[in-house]
N, C-alpha and C positions, 0 to 999 in steps of 0.2 A: 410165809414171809415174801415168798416168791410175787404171788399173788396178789399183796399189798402193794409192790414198788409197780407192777402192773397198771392199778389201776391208777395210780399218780400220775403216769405216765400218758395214760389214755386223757385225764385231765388237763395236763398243759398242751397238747398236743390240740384237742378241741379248742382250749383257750386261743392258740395263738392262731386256728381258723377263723374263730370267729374275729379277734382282731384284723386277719389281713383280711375278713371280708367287711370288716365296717369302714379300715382305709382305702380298698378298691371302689366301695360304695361311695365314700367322701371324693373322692378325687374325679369321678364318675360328674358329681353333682354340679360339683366347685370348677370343672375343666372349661375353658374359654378360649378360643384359636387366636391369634394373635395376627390381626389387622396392620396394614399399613393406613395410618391416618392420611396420606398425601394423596392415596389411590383413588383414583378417577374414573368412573367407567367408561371402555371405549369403544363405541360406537364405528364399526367398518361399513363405512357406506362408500360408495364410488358411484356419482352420478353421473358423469362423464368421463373426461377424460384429465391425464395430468402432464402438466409442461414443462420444458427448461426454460433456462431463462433466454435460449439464443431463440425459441420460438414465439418470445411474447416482446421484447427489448430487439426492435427493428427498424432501418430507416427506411423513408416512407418515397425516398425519391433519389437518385441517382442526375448527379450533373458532370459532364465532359467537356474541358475545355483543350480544343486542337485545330489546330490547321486554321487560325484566325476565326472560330466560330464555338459559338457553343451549343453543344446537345443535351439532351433530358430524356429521363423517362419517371415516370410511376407504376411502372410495371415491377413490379415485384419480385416477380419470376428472375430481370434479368438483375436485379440488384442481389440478390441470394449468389445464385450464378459468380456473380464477382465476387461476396464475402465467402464465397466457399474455395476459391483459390488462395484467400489469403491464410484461412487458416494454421495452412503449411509454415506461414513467415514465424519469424522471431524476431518480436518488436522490443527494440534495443533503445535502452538510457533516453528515459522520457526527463526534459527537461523545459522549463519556464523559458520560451522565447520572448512574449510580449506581456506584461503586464496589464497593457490598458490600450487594449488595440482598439482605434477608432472602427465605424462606421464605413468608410472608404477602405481601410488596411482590410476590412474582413472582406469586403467585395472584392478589392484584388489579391486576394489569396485563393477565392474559388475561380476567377477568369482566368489566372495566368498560365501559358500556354502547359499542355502535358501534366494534367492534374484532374482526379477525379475525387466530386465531392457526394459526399452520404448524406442527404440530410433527416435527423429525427426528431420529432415531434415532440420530444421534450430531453429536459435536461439527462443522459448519462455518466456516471462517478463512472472512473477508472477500476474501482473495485468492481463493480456488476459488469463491465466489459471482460475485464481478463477472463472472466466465465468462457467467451465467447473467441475471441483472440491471445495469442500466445503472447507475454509480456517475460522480458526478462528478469526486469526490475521486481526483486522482493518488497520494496518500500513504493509505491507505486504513488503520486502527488494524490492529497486530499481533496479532489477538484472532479468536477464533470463538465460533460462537455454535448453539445448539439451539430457539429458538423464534424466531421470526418474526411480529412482530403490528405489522399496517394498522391506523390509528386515522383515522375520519372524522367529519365533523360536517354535523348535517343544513342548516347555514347553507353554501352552495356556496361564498360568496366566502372563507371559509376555507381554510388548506390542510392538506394528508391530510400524516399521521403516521407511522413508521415507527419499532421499536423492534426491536433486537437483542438477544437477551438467552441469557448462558450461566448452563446451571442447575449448571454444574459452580463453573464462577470467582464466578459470582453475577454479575459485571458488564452495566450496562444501555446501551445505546448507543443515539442516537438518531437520527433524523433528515428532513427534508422531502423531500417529494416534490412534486417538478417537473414539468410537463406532462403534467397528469393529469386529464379529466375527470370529476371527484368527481361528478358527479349521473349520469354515465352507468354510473360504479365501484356508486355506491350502487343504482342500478338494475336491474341484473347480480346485483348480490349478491341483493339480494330474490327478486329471477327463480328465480336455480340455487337459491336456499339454503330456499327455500318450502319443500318438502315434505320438509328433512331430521329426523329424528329427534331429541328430546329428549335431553339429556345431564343428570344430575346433578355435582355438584361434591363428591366425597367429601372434607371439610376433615381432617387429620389435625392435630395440633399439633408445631410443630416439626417440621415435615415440607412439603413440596409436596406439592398437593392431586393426587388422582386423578379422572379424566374417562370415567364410564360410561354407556353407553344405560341406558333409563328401558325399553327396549319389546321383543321378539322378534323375530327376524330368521330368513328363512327361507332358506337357500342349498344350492345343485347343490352334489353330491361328483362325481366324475370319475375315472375311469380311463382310462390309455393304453398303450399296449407300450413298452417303454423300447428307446429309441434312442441305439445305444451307438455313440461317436465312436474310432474304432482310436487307439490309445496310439501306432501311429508318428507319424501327423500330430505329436503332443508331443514325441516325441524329436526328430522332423526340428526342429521349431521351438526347442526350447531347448538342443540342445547345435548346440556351433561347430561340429564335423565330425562330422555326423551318420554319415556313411560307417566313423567307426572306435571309434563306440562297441558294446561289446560288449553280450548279453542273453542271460540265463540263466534259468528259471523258477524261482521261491517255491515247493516244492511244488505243488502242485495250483492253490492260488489267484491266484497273483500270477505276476509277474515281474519280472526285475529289469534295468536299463539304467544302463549307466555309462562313464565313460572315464576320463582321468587327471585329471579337476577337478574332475566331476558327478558323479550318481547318482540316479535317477529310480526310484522302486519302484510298480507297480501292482498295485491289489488289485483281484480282477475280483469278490470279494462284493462290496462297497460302491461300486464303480464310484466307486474313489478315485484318483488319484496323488500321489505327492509326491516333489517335484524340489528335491534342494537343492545348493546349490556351497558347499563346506566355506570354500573360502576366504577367502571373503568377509564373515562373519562379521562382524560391527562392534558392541561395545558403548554405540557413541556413542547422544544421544538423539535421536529425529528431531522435524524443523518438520512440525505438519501439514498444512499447504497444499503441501508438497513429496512427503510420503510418498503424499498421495490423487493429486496430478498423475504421479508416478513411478510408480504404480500402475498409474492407466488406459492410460499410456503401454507398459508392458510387458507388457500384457492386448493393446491395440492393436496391436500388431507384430505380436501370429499370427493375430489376428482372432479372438480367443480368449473373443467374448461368445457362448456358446454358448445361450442362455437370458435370461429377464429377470434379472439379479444389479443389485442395489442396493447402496449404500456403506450398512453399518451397525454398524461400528465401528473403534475405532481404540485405538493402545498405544502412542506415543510412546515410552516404554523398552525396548521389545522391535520398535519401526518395524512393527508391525502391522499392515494395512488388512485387512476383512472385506468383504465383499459376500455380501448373501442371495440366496438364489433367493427370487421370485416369481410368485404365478400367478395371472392377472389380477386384477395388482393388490395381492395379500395376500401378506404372507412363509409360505414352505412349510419346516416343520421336521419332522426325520428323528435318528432315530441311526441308519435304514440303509435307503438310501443316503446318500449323502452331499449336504448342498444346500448347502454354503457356499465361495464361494473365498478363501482366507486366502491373504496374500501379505507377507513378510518381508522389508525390505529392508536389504541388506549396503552395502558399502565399491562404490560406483558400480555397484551391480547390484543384480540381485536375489540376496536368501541361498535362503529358502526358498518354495515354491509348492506352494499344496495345494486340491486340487480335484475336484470331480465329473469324468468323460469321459464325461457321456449328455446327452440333450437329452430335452425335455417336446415333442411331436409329437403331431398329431393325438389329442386329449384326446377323448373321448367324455362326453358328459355322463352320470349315474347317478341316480339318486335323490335326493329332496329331504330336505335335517334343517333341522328346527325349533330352533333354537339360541335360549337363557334371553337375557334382555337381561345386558347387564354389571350391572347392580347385583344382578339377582340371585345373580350369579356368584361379586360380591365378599362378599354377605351368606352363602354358601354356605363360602366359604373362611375368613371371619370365625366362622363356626359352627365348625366344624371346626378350624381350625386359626389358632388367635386369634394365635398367638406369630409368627404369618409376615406378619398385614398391616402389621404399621409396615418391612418391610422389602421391600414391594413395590411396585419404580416404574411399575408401567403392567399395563394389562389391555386385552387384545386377540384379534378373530380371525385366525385364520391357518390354513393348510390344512397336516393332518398326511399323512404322506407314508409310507405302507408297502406291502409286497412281498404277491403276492397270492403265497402257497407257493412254491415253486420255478419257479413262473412266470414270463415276463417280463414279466405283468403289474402294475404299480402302481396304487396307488389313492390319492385327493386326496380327503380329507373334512377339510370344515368345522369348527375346532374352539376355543374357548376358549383361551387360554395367560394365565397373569401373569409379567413379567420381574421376577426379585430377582437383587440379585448379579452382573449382566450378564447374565443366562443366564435361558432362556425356559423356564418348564415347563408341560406340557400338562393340563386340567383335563378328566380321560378319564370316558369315558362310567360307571366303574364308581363315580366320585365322585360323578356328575350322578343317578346310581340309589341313592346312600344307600352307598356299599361305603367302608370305612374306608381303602382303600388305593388312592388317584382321581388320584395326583399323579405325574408320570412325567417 
């Protein structure tokens, strides 16, 4: 009997192996890991370098008015120098002074005595400044602004001034400055600002004034090898799956890169790209404090500061941001190569991206040029071409940037430019020699 319930025994016992091996088998078969559908692959590339925002969002000239005269520079070095003492301040209760400040109100708010003005090359929101300067105000005004001017007074127990002012909206904002030692601010200023250069005040009517040296300035020109950044670092970094985008050559010069969303074309004359996602597309208008922070953020993800690039304009209708190249210190303009990063932004991305692929490397210094002061410059384009000065907002140097022949050599000379119309043109050495065709 014994024996019998035995082998029962040995029966269920085989049975419920073979059972838990046909449900380890099943589950073995049927098993599936579970995905996130949102997940993206991500690509770590770092092609150069990455920025704040106080290193790209910079004014591009420095004006002092004292002791019946006023000074300039565009030296860079000393305008830093002065934003780097203010840091310290505590900029107190920004408030709506003017409305709808004329033309003349906004020239005498940068001449009047004991005032130094920033100027930058496009419009700044108050939100992308306080990155950069300390603001008390939590609720900061919805507003940006293009000049910048510290107002002090030689009595100390007073307090230092500050005015925001946009030359686009007109509007004038003001406000105190907190923890600040004004006798050691005024003291600083005197020091740096001694041996800068004379500025005249060119008045126009119905118009903002122009700001030009009085005196000759002599500066290095520079050449260096152009140092070319390979175009895959770019495709790795801006497409999702770099592994299955296809590339075909443009003829001779280019090439092309794409997949089922993008499309990257490279031009190897101009050591250009441009990458855009059809999709994205958006005719909405953009906030500027969103478009310059969405900017630097999508620059910053490849590490895509190849160069010194500066924020120097913007298009809210079109979500625009520009950034120039730089080279120490001064904007460098080209029709070829290319020196500016233009970036477009879409429907929570970027639309379009358009850029140099070379970097400025080991510059070698060249020869020295003797460059006119700005008033001669503007007396010289006023002669020549009378009908263009009521429609020029600035006169500047900046270093011009072209190809030595089919070389890989480039060359950086020192040159004059005045901006009309957004756009910079160059006052070429065949205009500075008397040649009726100098404008380029």
């Amino acid at each position: 009997m014994g024996l019998k319930y035995i082998e029962q025994v040995k029966s269920v016992i085989l049975l419920l192996l073979i059972l838990l091996s046909l449900t380890l088998t099943f589950t073995i078969w049927t098993y599936s890991p579970s995905y996130d559908l949102n997940e993206t692959p991500v690509v770590d590339i770092a092609i150069a370098e990455k920025k704040k925002l106080e290193d790209v969002v910079k004014p591009y000239r420095l004006m002092l008015s004292q002791e019946s005269s006023l000074k300039g520079s565009d030296n860079t070095q000393i305008t830093e120098d002065v934003l780097m003492w203010m840091k310290n301040w505590e900029i107190q209760t920004v408030e709506l002074l003017n409305n709808q400040a004329s033309d003349q109100q906004i020239n005498d708010y940068i001449k009047t005595l004991n005032r130094i003005t920033f100027f930058f090359p496009a419009e700044v929101p108050f939100k992308i400044y306080n990155n950069i300067l300390t603001f008390s105000d939590y609720n900061l005004p919805n507003a940006s602004f293009d000049r910048l001017i510290v107002e002090w007074s030689e009595n100390a127990s007073d307090k230092m001034n500050i005015y925001f002012i946009s030359t686009t909206t007109k509007k004038v904002y003001m406000a105190n400055i907190g923890q600040a030692d004004q006798e050691d601010f005024i003291r600083r200023i005197k020091n740096q600002t001694m041996d800068l250069p004379v500025y005249n005040e060119i008045v126009r009517e119905n118009r903002l004034s122009l700001y030009v040296s009085t005196s000759p300035q002599t500066m290095s020109s520079y050449s260096y090898i152009e140092e070319e950044i390979a175009p895959e670092k770019f495709k790795n970094a801006l497409f999702t799956n770099p592994s299955l985008v296809r590339s075909n050559p443009l003829g001779v010069s280019g090439r092309e890169y794409t997949d089922d969303s993008a499309l990257m074309n490279v031009d190897y004359l101009s050591k250009r790209l441009s990458y855009v996602h059809p999709a994205s597309e958006s005719d909405k208008v953009g906030k500027t404090d969103e478009l310059i922070q969405q900017s630097l953020n999508f620059i910053n993800e490849h590490s895509g500061w190849t160069d010194d690039y500066r924020y120097s304009r913007i298009n809210n209708s079109t979500k625009q941001v520009s950034y120039q190249l730089h080279f120490q210190g001064m904007p460098v303009f080209s029709k070829d190569p290319e020196t500016e990063i233009n970036l477009s932004w879409g429907t929570n991305r970027v639309y379009r991206y358009i850029r140099p692929y070379y970097a400025i490397a080991d510059a070698q210094k060249g020869r020295e040029i003797q460059l006119r002061s700005g008033q001669d410059i503007y007396n010289l384009i006023h002669a020549l071409y009378e009908n263009k000065v009521q429609s020029i907002d600035d006169i500047a140097i900046g270093y011009n940037l072209s190809r030595n022949g089919q070389q890989p050599l480039l060359n950086l000379e020192p040159s004059w430019y005045y901006l009309s119309n957004g756009s910079w043109t160059r006052v070429t050495p065949e205009l500075l020699g008397g040649g009726k065709f100098g404008l380029e």
